[in-house]
N, C-alpha and C positions, 0 to 999 in steps of 0.2 A: 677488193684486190687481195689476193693472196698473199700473206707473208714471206713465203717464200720468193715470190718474184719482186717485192721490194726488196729486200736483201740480195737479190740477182742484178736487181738494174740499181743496186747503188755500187755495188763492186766492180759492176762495168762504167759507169762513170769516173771513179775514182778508178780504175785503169786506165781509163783513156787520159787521165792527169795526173800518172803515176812520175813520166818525167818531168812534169813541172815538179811534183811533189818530191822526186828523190834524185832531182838534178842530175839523171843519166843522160849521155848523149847518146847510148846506141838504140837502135830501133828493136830487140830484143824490150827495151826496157818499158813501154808502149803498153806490153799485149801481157807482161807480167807483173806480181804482185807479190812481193815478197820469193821470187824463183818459185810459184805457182802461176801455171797459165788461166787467166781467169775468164777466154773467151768460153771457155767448154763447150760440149757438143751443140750448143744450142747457136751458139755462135753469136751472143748478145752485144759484143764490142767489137762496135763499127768505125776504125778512125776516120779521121777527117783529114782532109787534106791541107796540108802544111801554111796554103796562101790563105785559108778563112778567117777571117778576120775577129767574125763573131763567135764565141763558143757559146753553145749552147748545151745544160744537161739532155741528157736520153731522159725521155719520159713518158709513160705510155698513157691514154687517157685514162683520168680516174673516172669511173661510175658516179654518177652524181645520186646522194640518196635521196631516194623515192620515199615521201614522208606519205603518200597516196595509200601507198603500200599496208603500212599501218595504222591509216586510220579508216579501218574499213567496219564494219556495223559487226562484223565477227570476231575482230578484236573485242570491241566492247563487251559483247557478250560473255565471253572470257575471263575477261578482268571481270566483268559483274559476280558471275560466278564464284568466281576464286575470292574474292571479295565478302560474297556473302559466306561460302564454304571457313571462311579463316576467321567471319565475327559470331557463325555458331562454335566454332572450336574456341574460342577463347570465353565465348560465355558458357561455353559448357567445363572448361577448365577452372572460372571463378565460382562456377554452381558448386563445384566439387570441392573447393575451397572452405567455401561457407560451409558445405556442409560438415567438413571435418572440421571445422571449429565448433558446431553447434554438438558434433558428436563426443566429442573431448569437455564440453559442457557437461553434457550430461552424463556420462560415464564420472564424471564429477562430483556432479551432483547425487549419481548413483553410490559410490563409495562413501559418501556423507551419513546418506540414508543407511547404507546398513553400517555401516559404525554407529547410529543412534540407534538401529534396532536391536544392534547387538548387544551396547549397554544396557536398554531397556528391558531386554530378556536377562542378562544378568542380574539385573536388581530384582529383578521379577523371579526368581529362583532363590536368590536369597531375601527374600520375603518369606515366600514359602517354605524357605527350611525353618528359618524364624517359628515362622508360625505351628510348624510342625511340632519343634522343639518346645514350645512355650506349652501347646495342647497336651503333649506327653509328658508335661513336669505337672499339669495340672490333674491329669490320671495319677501321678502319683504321690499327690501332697505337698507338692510343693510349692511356696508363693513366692512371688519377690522380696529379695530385701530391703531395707529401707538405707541400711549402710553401703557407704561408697565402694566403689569396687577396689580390688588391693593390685599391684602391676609391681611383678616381681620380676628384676633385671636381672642377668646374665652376670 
C-alpha cells in the first residue's frame, strides 16, 4: 500500500472523529480539521449516520504478502551470485593486504642489505687506500715505527 493513501485514510478517519475529538457541535466541524477540509477531491470521508451504533475505522484491504513471490529459483540464483561476486571481492581485497605487508618486508629487508653493502664498500675503500698508502711509503723507505703514536689536542 502506498504511503500516501495511508496518511489519506488516517486523516479521513480522524475527521470523521474530529467532533468527538474537539467537542464541536456544529456539522462544519465533521468534514474539517484544523479549518482544513480534509475530504478533498477524492472525497475519502464518508460520515455515517448519526443512529449507528457501531463505529467502525475506514479501512481499505491491505495486500497480503506473497512470500511465493520471492522464493522463486531466480532469486536464489541472485543471492548465489552476489554471494559469490562479494567472497572473491573480499579475498581479493585480503590477497592485497598480505601482499602489501610481504612488500613492506621486503623493501625492509631491502634497505638492510644495502646499508651492509654500503658499509662493506666503505671499509673496502679504505682498505685499499691503506694499502695504497703503506705500498707508497715502502717505494720510498719508509718502515713502521715501533713507537706509539703521539694525538696532539686542540
Amino acid at each position: 500500500m502506498r504511503p500516501v493513501t495511508i496518511i489519506e485514510q488516517s486523516l479521513s478517519g480522524l475527521a470523521g472523529n474530529a467532533e468527538t475529538l474537539f467537542r464541536r457541535g456544529s456539522v462544519r466541524a465533521g468534514r474539517e480539521l484544523a479549518g482544513v477540509d480534509v475530504r478533498g477531491p477524492a472525497g475519502l470521508y464518508m460520515p455515517e449516520s448519526k443512529s449507528s451504533e457501531s463505529r467502525r475505522p475506514l479501512r481499505s484491504p491491505v495486500a497480503a504478502f506473497d512470500l511465493a513471490s520471492i522464493l522463486q529459483p531466480k532469486t536464489f540464483v541472485y543471492i548465489f551470485a552476489l554471494t559469490l561476486l562479494s567472497l572473491v571481492q573480499i579475498n581479493d581485497t585480503l590477497a592485497i593486504k598480505e601482499l602489501s605487508r610481504q612488500n613492506e618486508r621486503l623493501r625492509e629487508r631491502l634497505r638492510i642489505s644495502t646499508s651492509i653493502s654500503t658499509a662493506q664498500e666503505l671499509k673496502a675503500s679504505e682498505l685499499q687506500s691503506i694499502h695504497k698508502i703503506s705500498g707508497s711509503a715502502k717505494s720510498l723507505g719508509l718502515s713502521l715505527s715501533v713507537a706509539p703514536p703521539v694525538y696532539i689536542e686542540h
